[in-house]
C-alpha positions as CSV (number, residue, x, y, z in Angstrom):
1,X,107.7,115.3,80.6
2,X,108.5,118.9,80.8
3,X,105.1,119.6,83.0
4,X,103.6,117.0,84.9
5,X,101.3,115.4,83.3
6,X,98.4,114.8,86.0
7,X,97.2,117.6,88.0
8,X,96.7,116.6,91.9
9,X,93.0,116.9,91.6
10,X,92.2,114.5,89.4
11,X,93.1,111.3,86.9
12,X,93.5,111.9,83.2
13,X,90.7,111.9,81.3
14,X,90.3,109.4,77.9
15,X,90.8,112.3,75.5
16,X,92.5,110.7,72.4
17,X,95.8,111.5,70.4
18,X,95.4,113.7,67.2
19,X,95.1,110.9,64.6
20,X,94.9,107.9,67.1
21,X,94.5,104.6,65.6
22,X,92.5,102.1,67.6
23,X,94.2,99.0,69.6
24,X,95.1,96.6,66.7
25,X,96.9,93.3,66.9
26,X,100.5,94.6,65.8
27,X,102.2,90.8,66.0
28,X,106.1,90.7,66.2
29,X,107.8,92.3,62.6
30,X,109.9,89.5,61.4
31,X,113.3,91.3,60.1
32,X,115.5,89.9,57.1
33,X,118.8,89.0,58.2
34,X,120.9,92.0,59.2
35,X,118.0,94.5,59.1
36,X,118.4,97.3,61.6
37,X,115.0,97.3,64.0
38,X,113.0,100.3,64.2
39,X,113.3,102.2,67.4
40,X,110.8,104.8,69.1
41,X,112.3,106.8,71.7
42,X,110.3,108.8,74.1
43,X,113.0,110.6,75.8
44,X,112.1,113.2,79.0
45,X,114.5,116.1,78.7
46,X,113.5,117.1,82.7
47,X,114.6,113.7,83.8
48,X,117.8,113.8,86.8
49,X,120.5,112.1,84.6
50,X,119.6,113.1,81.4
51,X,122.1,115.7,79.5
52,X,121.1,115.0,75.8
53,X,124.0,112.5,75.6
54,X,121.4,110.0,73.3
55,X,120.0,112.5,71.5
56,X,123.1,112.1,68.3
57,X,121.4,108.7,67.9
58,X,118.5,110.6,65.7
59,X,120.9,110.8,62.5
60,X,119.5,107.2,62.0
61,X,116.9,106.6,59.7
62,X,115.7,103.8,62.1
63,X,116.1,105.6,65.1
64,X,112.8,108.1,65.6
65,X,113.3,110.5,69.0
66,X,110.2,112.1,70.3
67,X,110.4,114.7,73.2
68,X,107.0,115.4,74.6
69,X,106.8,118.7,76.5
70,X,102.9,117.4,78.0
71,X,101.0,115.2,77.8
72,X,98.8,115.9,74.7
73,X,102.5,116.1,72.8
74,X,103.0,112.6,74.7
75,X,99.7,110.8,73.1
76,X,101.0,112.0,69.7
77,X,104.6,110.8,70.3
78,X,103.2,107.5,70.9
79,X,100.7,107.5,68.2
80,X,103.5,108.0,65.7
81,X,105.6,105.7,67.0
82,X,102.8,103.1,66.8
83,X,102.3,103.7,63.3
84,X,106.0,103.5,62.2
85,X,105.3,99.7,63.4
86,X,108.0,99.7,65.8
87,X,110.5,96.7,66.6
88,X,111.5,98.7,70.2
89,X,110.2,101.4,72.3
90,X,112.9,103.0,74.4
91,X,111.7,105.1,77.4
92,X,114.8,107.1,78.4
93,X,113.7,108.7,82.3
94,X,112.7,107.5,85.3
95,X,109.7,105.7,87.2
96,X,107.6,108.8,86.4
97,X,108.4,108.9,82.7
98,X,107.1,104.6,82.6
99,X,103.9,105.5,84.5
100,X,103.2,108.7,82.2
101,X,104.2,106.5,79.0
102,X,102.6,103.1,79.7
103,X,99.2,105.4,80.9
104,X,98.8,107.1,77.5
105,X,100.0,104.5,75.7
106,X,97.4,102.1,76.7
107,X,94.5,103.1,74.2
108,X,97.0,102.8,71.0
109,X,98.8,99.2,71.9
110,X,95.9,97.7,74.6
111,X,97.6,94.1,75.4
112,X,100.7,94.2,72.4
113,X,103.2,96.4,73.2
114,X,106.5,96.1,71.2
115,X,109.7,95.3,73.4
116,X,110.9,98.1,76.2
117,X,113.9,99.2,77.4
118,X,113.9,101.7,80.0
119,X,117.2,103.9,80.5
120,X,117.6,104.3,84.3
121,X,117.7,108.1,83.8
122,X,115.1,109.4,86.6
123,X,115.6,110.1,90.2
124,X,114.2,106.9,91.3
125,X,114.5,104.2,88.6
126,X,112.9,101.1,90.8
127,X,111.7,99.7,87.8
128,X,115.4,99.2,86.3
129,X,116.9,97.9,89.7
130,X,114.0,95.1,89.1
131,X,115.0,94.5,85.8
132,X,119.2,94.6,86.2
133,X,119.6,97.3,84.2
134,X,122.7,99.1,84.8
135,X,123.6,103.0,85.6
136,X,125.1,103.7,82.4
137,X,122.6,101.3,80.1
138,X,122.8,103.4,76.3
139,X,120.4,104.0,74.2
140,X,122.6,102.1,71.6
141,X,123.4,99.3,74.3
142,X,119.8,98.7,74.4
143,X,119.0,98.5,70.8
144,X,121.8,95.5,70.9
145,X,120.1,94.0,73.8
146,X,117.2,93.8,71.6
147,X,118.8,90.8,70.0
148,X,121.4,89.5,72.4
149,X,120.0,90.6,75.9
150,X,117.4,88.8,77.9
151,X,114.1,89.4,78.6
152,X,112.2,90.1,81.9
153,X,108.4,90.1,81.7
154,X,106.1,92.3,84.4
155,X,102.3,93.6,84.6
156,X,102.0,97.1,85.8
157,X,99.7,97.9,88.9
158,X,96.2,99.0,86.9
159,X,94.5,102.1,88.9
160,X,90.3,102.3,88.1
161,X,89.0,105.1,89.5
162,X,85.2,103.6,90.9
163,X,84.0,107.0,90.8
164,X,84.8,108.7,87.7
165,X,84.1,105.9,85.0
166,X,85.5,109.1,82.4
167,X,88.4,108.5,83.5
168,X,91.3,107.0,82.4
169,X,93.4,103.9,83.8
170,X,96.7,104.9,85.0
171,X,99.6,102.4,84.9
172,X,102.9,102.0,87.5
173,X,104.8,99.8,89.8
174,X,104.9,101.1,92.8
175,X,101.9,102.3,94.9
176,X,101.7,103.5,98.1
177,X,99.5,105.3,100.9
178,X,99.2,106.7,104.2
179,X,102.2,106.9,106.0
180,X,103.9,106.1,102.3
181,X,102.7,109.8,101.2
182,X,103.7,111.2,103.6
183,X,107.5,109.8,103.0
184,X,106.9,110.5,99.2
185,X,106.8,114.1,100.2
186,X,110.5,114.1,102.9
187,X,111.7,112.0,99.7
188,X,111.7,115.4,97.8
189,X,113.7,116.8,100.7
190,X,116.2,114.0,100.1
191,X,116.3,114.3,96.1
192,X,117.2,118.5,97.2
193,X,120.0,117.0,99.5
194,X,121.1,114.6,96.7
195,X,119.7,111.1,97.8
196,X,118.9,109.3,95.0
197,X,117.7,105.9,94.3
198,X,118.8,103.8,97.0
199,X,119.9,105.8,98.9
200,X,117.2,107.9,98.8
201,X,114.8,105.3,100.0
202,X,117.3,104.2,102.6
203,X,117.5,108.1,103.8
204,X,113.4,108.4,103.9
205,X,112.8,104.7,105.4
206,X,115.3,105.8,108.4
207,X,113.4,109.1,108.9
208,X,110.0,107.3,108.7
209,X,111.1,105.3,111.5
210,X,112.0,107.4,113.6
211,X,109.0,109.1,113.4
212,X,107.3,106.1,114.0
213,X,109.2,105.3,117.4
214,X,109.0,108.9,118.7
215,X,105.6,110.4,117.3
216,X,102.0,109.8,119.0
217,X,99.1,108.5,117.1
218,X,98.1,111.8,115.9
219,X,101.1,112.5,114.0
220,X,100.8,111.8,110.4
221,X,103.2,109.4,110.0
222,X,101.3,107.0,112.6
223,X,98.1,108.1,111.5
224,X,97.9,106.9,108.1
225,X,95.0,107.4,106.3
226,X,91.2,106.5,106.6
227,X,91.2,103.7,104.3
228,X,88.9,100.6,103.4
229,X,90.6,97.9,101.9
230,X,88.7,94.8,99.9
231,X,90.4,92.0,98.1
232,X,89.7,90.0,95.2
233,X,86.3,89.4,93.0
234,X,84.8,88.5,96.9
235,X,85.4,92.2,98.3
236,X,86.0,90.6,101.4
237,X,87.5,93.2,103.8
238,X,91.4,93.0,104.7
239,X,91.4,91.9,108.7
240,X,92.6,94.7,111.0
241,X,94.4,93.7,114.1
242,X,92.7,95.9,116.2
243,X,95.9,97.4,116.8
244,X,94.6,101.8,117.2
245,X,91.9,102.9,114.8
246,X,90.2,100.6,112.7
247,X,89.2,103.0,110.5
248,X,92.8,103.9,109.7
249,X,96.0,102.3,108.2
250,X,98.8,103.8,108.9
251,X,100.9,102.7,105.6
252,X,99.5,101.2,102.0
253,X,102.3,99.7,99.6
254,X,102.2,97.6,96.5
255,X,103.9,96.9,94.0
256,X,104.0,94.0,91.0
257,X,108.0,94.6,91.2
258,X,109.9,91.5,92.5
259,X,113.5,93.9,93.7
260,X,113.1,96.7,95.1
261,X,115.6,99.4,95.9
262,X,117.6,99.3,98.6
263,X,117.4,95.7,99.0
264,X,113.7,96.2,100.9
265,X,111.4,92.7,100.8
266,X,108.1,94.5,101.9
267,X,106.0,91.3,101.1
268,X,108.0,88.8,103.2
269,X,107.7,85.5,100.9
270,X,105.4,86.9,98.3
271,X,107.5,87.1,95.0
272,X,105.0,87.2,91.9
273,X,102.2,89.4,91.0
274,X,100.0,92.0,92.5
275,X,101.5,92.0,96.8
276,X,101.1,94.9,99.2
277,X,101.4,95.3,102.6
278,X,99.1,96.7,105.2
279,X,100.0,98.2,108.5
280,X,97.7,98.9,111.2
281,X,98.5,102.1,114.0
282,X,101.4,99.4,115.3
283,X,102.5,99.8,118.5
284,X,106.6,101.4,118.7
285,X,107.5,97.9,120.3
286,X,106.4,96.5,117.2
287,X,108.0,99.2,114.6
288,X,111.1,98.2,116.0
289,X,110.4,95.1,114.5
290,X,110.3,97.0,110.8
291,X,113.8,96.9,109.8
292,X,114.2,92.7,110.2
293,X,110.4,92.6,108.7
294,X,111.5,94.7,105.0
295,X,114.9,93.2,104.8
296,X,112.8,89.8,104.8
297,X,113.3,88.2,107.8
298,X,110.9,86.0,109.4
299,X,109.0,87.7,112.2
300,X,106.5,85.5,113.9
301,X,102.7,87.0,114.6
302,X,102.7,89.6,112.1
303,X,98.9,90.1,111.5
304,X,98.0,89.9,115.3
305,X,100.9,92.8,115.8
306,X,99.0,94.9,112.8
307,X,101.1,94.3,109.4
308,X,99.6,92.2,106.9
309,X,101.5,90.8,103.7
310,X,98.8,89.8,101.1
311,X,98.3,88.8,97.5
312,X,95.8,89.2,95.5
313,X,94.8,89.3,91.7
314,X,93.5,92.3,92.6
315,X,91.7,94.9,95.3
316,X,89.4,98.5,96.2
317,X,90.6,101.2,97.7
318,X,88.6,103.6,99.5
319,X,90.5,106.2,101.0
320,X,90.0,109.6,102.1
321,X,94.1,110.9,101.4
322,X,96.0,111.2,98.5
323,X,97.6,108.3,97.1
324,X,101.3,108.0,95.2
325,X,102.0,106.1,92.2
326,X,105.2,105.9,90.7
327,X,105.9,109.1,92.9
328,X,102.7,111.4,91.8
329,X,100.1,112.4,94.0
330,X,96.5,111.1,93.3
331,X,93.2,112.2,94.7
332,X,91.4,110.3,97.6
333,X,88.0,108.3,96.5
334,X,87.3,104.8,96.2
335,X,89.4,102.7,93.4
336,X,89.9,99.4,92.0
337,X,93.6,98.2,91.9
338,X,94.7,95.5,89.8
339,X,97.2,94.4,87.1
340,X,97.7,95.9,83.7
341,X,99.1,93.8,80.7
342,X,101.7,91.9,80.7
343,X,105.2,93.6,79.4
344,X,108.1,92.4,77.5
345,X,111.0,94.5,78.5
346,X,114.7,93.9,77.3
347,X,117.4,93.3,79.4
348,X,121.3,93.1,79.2
């Protein structure tokens, strides 16, 4: 969107949409033969790769183009789109532009969201690696794909803040904390250089560990974050290897994603669902281990040596740092992270 639509200090609030309908049961439109579906687009104007190109699409009376400039202008976007009973919602922008657009549209389709595509137009576009779309994916290629592509089905990572029951849930893919924020922020540097994507994840994990080998335990990115971390309905507390400060983590990540950019396999064997990994103040012997342990490879002890690869239907969070999802900041406190509905989103 053309501002961001959640401040650093705090999670959106449950204000509704001018004219917001409640969450109905919306059922797939069955078309006559030949009909043309009808296609919301929510297209982000400030996104890296976007130039307008899909804008001459709007001449068509079944094509409707929203461009939210905040996010009040987003939640009525979406609520007209919901009421033109839409066939296809087309999110044209990057991870950012999902989270914003899956957040506010959450009170108007609950659990029945029409199909998604999602053009690969951001500066990180994780979500589309996971899905296969490609680079140069149109707004009029995915339209086609509605009825000769495939179909990939994923549940967002749901974020509950324990704290402020106000406020509302906030929807992504990829979460992250600790040492993770703290690479969120040299990722900026990298999207100034010109990293993108991949490569821009491939420039920040190289960076992070280095820092890792070189820094002491007071430096932030071996410090982490004061964190508790419970799993599942139990609450029973994630094991710590006793590996520095209890107390701290020194990296959060999860993610209901099953590709990742850069060819990274955080989660070792863990493929489906809610995963994250946990790492513990590890000793440099053991970050050298890193690079074999996120391309996947098999690396015996890993919770005695402080990184732990979970999963879990869900978890709480309480952590006294800033958080990222989707590549925002969120404030510290004490959440509840689970899994959102599940998505239908249309493929090549």
């Amino acid at each position: 969107m053309a501002t961001s639509i959640y401040e650093f200090a705090q999670l959106p609030r449950r204000d509704a949409a001018p004219g917001e309908r409640p969450v109905r049961s919306r059922g797939r439109r069955v078309r006559a033969p030949g009909e043309a579906p009808v296609v919301g687009v929510i297209y982000n104007p400030r996104s890296h790769r976007n130039r307008g190109a899909d804008l001459d699409c709007s001449i068509s009376p079944h094509i409707h183009i929203a461009q939210p400039g905040d996010r009040s202008q987003l939640l009525e976007a979406l609520a007209d789109l919901a009421a033109r009973d839409i066939d296809l919602l087309v999110i044209n922008g990057g991870d950012g532009t999902v989270r914003d657009v899956l957040t506010c549209g959450a009170p108007l389709f609950g659990a029945d969201w029409p199909p998604i595509a999602v053009l690969p137009k951001g500066k990180t576009n994780a979500l589309t690696i996971d899905l296969g779309v490609p680079k140069d994916w149109s707004l009029q290629a995915a339209i086609e794909a509605l009825d000769t592509g495939g179909t990939v089905r994923r549940r967002p990572i749901a974020i509950e803040s324990l704290d402020d029951p106000a406020s509302a849930h906030v929807f992504g893919f990829i979460f992250g904390a600790g040492a993770f924020t703290t690479a969120t922020r040299a990722g900026q540097v990298s999207h100034r250089l010109g990293a993108f994507n991949s490569l821009a994840v491939g420039a920040t994990a190289l960076w992070a560990l280095a820092q890792s080998l070189f820094a002491t335990r007071s430096n932030p990115w071996r410090k982490g974050a004061r964190m508790t971390i419970r799993l599942g309905a139990s609450g029973a507390p994630l094991g710590h290897s006793g590996k520095g400060d209890p107390e701290y983590r020194q990296a959060l990540f999860a993610s209901t994603l099953e590709r990742l950019p850069a060819g990274l396999v955080p989660f070792g064997r863990l493929r489906h669902g809610l995963k994250l990994v946990a790492v513990d103040q590890i000793s440099r012997l053991t970050t050298l281990s890193v690079p074999a342990v996120v391309r996947g490879r098999s690396v015996s002890g890993l919770r005695e040596k402080g990184i732990h690869q979970i999963a879990a239907s869900h978890f709480t969070l309480e952590i006294e740092d800033q958080f990222i999802l989707d590549g925002e900041a969120f404030p510290a406190g004490n959440y509840r992270i689970g899994q959102g509905p599940e998505l239908e989103f249309v493929t090549p």
